[in-house]
DSSP file (Angstrom, degrees, kcal/mol; ACC not computed):
  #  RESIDUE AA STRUCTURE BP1 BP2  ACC     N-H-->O    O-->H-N    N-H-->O    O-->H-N    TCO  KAPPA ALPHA  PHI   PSI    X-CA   Y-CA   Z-CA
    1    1 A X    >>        0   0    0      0, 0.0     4,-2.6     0, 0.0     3,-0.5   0.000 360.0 360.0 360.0 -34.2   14.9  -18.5   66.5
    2    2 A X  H 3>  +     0   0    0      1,-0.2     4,-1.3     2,-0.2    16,-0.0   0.814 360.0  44.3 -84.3 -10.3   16.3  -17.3   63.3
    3    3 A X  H 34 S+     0   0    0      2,-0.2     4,-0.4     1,-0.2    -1,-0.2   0.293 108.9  57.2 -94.5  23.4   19.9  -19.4   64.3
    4    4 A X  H <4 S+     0   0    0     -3,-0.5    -2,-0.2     2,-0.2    -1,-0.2   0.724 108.3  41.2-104.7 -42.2   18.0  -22.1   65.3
    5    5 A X  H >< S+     0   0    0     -4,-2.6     3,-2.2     1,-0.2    -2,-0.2   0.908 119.3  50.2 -84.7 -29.3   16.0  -22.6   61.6
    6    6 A X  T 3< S+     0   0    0     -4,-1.3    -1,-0.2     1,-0.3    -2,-0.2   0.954 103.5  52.8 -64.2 -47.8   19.4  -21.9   60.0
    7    7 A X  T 3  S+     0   0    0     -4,-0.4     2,-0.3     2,-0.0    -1,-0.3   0.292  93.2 111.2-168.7 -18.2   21.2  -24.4   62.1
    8    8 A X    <   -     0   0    0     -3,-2.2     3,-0.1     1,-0.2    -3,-0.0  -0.657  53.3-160.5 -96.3 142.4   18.2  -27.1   60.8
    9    9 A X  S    S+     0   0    0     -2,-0.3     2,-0.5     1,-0.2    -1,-0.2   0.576  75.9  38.2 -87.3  -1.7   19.2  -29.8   58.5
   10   10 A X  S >> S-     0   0    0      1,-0.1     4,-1.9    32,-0.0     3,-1.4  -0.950  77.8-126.8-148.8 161.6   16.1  -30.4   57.3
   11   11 A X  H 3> S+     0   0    0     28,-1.0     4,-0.6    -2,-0.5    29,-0.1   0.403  97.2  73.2 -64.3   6.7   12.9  -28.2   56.4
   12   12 A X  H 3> S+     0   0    0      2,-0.2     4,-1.9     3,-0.1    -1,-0.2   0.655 107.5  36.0 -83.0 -41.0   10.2  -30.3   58.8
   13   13 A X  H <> S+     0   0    0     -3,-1.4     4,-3.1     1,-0.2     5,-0.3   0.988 112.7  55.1 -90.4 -37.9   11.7  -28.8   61.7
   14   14 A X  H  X S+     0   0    0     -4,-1.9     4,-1.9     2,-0.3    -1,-0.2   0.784 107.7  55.3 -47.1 -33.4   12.5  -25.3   60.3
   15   15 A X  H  X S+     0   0    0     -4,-0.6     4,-5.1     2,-0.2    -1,-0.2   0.884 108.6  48.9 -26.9 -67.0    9.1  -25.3   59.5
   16   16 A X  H  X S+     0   0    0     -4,-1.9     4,-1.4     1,-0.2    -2,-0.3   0.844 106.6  48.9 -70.9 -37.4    8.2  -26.0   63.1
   17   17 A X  H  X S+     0   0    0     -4,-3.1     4,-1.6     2,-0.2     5,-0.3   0.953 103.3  67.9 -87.1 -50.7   10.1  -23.8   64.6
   18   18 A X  H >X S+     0   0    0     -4,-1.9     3,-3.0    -5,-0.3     4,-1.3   0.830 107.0  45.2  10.2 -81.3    8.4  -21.1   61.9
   19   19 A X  H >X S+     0   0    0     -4,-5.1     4,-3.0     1,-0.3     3,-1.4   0.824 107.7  49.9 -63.5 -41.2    5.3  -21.6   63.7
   20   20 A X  H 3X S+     0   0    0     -4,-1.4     4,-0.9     1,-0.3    -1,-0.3   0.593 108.1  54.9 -83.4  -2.5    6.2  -21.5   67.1
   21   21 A X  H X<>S+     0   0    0     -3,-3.0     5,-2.1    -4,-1.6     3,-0.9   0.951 111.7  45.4 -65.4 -54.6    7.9  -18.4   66.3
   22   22 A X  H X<5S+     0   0    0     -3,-1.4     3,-1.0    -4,-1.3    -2,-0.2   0.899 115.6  50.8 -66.3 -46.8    4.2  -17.1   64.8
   23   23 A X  H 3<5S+     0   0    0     -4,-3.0    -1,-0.3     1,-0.3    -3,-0.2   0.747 105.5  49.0 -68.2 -28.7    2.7  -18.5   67.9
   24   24 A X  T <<5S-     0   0    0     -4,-0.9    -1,-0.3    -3,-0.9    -2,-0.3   0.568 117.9-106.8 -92.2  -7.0    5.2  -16.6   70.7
   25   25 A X  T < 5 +     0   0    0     -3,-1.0     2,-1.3    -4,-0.3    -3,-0.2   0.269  66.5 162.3 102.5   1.0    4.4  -13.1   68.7
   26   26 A X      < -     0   0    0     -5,-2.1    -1,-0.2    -6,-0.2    -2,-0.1  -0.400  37.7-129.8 -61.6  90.6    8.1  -13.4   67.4
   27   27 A X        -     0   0    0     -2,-1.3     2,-0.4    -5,-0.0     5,-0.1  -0.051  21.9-152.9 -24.2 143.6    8.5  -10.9   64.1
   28   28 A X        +     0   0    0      3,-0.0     2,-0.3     4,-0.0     3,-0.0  -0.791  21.3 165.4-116.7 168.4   10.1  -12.7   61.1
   29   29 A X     >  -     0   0    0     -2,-0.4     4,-2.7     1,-0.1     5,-0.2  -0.919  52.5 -49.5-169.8-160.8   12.0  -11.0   58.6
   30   30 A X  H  > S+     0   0    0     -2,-0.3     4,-1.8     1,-0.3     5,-0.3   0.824 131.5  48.7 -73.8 -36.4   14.3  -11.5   55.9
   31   31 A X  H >> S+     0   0    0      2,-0.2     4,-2.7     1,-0.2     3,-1.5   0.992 105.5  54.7 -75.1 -47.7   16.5  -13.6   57.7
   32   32 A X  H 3> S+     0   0    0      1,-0.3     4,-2.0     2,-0.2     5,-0.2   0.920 116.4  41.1 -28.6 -51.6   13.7  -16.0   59.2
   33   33 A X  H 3X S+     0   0    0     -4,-2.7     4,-1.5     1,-0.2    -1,-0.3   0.872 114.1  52.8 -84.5 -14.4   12.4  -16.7   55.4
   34   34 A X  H <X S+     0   0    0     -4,-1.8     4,-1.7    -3,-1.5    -2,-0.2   0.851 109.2  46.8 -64.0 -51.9   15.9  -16.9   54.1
   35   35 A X  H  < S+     0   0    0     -4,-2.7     4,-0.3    -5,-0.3    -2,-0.2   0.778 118.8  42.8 -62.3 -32.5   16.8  -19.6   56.9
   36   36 A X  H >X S+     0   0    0     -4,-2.0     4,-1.9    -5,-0.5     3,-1.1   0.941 113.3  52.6 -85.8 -55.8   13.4  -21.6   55.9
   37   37 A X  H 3X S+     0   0    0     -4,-1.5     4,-1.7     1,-0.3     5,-0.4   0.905 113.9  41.7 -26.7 -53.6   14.0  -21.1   52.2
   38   38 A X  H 3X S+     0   0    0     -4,-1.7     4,-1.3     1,-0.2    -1,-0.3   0.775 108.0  61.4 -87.5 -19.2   17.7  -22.5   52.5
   39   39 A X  H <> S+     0   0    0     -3,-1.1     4,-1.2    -4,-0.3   -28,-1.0   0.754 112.5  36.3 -90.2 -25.9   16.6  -25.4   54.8
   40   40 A X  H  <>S+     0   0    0     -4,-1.9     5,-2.9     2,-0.2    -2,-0.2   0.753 110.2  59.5-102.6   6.2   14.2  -26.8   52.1
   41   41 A X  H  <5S+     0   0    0     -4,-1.7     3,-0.3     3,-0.2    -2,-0.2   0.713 103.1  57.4 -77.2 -24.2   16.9  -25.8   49.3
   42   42 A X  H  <5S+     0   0    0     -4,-1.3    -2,-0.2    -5,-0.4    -3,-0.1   0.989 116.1  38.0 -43.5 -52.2   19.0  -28.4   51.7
   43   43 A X  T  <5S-     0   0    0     -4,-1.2    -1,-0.2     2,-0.1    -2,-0.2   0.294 107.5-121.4 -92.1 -12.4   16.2  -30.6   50.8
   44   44 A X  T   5 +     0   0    0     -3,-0.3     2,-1.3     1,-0.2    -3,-0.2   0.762  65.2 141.2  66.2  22.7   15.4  -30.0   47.3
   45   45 A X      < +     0   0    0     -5,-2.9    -1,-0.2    -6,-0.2    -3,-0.1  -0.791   9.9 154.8-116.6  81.7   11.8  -29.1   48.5
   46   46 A X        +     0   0    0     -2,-1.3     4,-0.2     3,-0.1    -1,-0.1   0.125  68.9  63.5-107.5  25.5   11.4  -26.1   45.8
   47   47 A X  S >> S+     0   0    0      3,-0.1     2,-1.7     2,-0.1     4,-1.0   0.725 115.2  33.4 -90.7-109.2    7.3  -26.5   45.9
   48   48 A X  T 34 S+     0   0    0      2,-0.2    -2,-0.1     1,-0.2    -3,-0.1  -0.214 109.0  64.9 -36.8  39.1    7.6  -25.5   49.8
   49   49 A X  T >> S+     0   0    0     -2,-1.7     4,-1.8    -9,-0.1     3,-1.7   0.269 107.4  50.3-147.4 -72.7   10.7  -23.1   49.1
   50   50 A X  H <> S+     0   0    0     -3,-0.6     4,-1.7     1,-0.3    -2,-0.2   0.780 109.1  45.6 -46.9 -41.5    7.9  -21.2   47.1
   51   51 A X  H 3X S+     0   0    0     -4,-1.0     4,-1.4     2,-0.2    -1,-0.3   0.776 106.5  53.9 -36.7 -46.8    5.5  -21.1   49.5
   52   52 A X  H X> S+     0   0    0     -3,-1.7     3,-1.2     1,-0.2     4,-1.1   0.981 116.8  45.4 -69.7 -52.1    7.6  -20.0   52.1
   53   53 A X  H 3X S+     0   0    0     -4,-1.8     4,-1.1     1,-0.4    -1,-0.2   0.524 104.1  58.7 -62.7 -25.7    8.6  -17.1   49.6
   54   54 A X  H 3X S+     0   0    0     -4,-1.7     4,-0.5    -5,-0.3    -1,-0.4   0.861 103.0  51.3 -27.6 -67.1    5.6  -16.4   48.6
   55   55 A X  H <X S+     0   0    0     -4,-1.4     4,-0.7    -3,-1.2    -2,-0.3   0.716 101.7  63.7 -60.1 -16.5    4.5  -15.6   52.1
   56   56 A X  H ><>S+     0   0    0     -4,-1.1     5,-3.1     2,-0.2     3,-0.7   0.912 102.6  46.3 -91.1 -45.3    7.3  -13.4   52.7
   57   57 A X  H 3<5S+     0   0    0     -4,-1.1    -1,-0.2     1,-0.2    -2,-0.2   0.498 112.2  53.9 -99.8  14.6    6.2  -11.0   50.1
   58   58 A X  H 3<5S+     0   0    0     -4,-0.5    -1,-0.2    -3,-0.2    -2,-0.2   0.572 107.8  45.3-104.9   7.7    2.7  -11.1   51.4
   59   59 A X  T <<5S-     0   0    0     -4,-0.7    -2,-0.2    -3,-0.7    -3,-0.1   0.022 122.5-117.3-103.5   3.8    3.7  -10.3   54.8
   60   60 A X  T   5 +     0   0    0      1,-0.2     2,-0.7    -5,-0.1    -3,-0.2   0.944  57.9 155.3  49.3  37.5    5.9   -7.4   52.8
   61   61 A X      < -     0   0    0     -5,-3.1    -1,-0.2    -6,-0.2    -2,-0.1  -0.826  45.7-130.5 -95.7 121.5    9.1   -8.7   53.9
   62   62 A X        -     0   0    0     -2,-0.7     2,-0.4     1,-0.1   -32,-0.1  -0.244  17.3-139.2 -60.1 128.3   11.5   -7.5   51.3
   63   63 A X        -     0   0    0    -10,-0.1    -1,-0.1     4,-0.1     2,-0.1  -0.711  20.1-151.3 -97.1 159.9   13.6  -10.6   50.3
   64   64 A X     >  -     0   0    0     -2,-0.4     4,-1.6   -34,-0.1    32,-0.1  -0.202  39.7 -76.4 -97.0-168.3   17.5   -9.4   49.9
   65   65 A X  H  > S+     0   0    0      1,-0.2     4,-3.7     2,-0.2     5,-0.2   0.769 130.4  55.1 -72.0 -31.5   20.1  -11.3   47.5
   66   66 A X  H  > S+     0   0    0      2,-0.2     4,-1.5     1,-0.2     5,-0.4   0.965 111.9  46.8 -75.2 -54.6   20.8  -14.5   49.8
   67   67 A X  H >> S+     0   0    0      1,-0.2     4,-2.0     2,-0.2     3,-1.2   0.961 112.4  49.5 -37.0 -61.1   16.9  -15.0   49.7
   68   68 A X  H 3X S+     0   0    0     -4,-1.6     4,-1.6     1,-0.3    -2,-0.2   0.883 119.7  35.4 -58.8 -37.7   16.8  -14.5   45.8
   69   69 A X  H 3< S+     0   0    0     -4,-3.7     4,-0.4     1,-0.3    -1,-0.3   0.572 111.3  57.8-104.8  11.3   19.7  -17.0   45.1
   70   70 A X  H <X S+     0   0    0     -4,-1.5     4,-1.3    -3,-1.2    -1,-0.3   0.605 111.6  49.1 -91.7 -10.8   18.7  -19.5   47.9
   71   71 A X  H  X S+     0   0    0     -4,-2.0     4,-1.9    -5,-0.4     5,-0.3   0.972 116.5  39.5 -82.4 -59.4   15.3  -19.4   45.6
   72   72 A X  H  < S+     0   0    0     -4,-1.6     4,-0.3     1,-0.2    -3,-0.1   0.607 112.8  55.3 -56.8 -27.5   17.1  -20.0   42.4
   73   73 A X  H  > S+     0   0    0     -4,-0.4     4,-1.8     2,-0.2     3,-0.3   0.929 108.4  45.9 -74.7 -57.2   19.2  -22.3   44.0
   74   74 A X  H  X S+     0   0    0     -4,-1.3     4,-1.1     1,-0.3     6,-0.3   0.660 115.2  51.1 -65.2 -25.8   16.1  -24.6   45.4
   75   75 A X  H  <>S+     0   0    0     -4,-1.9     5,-1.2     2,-0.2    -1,-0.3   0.917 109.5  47.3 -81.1 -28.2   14.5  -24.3   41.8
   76   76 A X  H >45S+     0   0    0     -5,-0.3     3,-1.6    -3,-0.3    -2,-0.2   0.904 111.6  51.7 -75.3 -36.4   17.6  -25.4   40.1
   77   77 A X  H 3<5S+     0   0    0     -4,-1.8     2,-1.7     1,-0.3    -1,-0.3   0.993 109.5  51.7 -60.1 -59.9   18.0  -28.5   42.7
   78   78 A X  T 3<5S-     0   0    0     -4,-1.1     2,-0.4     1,-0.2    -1,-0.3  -0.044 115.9-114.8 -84.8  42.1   14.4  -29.5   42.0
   79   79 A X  T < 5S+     0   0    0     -2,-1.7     2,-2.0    -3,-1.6    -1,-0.2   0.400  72.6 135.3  76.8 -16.6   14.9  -29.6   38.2
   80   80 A X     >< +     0   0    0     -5,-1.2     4,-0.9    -2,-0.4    -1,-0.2  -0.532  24.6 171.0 -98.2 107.3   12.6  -27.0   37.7
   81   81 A X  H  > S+     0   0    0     -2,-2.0     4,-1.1     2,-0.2     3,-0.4   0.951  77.6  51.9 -43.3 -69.5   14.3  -24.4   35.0
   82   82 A X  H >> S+     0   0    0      1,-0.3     3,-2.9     2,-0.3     4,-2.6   0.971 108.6  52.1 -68.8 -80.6   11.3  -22.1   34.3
   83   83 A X  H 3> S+     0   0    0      1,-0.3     4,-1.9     2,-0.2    -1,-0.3   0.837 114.2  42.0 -21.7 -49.6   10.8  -21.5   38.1
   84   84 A X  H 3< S+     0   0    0     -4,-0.9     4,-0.4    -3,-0.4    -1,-0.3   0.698 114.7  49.4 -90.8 -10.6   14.4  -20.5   38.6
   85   85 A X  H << S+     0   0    0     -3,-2.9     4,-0.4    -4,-1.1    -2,-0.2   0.908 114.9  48.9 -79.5 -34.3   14.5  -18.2   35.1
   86   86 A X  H >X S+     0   0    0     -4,-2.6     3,-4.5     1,-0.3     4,-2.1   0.978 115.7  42.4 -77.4 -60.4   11.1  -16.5   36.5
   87   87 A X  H 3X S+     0   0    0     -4,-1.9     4,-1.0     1,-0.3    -1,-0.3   0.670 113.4  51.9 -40.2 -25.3   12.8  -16.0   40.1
   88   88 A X  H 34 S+     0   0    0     -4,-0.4     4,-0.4    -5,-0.3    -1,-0.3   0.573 112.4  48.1-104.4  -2.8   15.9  -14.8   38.5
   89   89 A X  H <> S+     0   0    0     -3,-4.5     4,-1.5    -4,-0.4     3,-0.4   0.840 109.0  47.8 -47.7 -78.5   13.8  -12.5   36.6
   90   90 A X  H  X S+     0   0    0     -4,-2.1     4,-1.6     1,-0.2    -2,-0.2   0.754 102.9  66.3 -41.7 -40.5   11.7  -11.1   39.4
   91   91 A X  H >X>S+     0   0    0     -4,-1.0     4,-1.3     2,-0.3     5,-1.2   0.977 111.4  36.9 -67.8 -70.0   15.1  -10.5   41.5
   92   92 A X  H 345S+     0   0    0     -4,-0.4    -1,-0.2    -3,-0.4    -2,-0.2   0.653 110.0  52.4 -81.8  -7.9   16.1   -7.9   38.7
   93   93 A X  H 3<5S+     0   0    0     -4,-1.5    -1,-0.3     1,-0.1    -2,-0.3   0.777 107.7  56.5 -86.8 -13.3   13.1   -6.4   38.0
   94   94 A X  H <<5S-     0   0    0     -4,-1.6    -2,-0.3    -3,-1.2    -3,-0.2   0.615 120.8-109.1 -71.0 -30.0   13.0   -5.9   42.4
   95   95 A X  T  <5 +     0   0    0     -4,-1.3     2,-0.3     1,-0.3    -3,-0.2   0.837  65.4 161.7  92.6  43.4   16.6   -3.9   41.8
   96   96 A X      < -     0   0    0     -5,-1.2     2,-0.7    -6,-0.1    -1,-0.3  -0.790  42.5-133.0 -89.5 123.1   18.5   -7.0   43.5
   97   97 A X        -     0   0    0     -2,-0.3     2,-0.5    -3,-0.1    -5,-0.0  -0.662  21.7-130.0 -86.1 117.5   21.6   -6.6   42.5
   98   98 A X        -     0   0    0     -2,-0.7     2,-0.1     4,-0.1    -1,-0.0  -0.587  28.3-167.0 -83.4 136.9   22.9  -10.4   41.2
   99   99 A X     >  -     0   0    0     -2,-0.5     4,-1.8   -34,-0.1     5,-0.3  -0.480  42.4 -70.4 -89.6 163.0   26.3  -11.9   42.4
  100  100 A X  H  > S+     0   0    0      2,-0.2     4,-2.1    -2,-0.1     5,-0.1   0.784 128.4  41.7  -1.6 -60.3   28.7  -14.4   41.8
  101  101 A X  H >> S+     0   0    0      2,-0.2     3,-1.3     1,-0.2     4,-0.6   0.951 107.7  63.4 -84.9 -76.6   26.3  -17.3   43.1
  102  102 A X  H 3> S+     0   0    0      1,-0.3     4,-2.3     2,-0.2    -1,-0.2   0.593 106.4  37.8   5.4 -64.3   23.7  -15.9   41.4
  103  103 A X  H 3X S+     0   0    0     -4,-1.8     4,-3.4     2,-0.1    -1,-0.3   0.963 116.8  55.1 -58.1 -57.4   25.3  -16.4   38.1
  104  104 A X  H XX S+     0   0    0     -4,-2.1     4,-1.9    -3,-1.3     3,-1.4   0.914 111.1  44.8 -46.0 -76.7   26.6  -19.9   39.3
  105  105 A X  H 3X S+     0   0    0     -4,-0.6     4,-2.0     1,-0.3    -1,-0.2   0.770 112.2  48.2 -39.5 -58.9   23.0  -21.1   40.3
  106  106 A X  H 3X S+     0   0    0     -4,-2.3     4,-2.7    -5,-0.2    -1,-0.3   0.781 112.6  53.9 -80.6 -22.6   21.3  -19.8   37.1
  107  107 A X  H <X S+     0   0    0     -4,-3.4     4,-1.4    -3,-1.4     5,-0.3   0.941 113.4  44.2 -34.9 -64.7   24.5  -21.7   34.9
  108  108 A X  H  X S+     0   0    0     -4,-1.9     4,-2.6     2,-0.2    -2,-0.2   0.830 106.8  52.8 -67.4 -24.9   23.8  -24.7   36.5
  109  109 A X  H  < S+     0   0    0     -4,-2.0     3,-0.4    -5,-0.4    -1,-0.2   0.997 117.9  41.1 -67.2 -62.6   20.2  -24.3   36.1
  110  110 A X  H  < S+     0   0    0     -4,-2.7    -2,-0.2     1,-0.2    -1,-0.2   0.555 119.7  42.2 -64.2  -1.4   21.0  -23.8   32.0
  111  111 A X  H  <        0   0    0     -4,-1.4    -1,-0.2    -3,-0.2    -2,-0.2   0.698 360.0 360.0 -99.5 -42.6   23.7  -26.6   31.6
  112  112 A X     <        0   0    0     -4,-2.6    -2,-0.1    -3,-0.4    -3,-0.1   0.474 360.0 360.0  -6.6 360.0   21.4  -28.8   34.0
């Protein structure tokens, strides 16, 4: 499942395949919300990005660095600054070590 929601170009179907994951008893984990995250940063759909991420740390799945800058990335697409400063906050107070893209993501976000 989880190369099947990476593999989607847009976040309607990644979605859908989500649920049917939740519905066969399939565990999700970091990659599952990382692959749903990145299919609505595809999409600029950083409202549902949050959500998804959201759920992920109420189902206590830790998200790892790819999560954190596909979150930063998806605010930065959808114009929203403050979203992607608080997420790129939260990432270092979580002991996520930031990378390269990281940096890049949160640049573009301040040049926007």
């Amino acid at each position: 499942f989880n190369a099947a929601i990476s593999a989607c170009g847009e976040s309607g179907r990644a979605l859908q395949l989500f649920i049917v994951m939740g519905l066969s008893k399939v565990e999700v984990n970091t990659i599952t919300f990382s692959a749903v995250i990145s299919a609505c940063e595809k999409n600029g759909e950083w409202e549902r990005a949050s959500e998804f991420f959201g759920m992920m740390l109420e189902v206590s799945v830790q998200p790892d660095r790819i999560t954190w800058n596909s979150m930063i990335s998806v605010c930065e697409k959808g114009g929203t600054w403050e979203e992607a400063l608080l997420v790129f906050k939260e990432m270092a107070v979580s002991n996520v070590e930031a990378n390269t893209i990281t940096f890049n993501a949160a640049r573009r976000e301040e040049h926007g």
